[in-house]
Steps between C-alpha positions, in 0.01 A plus 500: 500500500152454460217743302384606807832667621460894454852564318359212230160637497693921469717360223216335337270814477850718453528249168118529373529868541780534261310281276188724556682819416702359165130380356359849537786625380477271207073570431437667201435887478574727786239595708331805484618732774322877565722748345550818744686724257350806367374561187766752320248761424385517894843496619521874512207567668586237822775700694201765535262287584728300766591812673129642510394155616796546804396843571147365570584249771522606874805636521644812741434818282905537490497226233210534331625824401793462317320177297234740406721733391715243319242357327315824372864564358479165323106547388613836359804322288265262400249743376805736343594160257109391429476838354843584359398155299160620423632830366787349306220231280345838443786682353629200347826502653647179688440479808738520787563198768463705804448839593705739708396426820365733726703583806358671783687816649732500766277632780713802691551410889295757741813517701780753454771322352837652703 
């Protein structure tokens, strides 16, 4: 078969290819790539922020709701550690990891339960 057949010229470029990717495999440092991870000290602050950021799109009011709700529940943790941690440097005493979380109460149904 000749160079102009198109299974020679396939297995030709199949061939340089493989040599292609094994030299940039081979180059010396790896490239720099963008990072998406969160910094650790912002980390707490982005599960608020996501769900605010949700509850702002359009969205029927039947599920903005709830990630309103959630995520004032999540601001208000949030805000319960920044100053349990605050307080604690005060006092002098160690701080704790995380806070008791606050839970929201169980809202009572309208209806009469029979």
């Amino acid at each position: 078969m000749s160079k102009d057949h198109p299974r020679v010229q396939k297995e030709l470029l199949l061939a340089r290819m493989a040599a292609d990717r094994v030299a940039l495999r081979a180059k010396g440092p790896p490239r720099n790539t963008a990072d998406f991870r969160l910094a650790p000290e912002l980390r707490p602050w982005a599960l608020p922020a996501v769900l605010f950021g949700l509850s702002l799109l359009k969205m029927p009011p039947f599920l903005k709701a709830p990630l309103r709700a959630i995520a004032v529940i999540a601001l208000k943790n949030r805000v319960q550690d920044v100053m349990h941690v605050a307080q604690s440097r005060a006092s002098g005493e160690v701080p704790r990891p995380i806070a008791r979380p606050i839970t929201p109460e169980p809202v009572q149904s309208r209806r009469s339960v029979r």
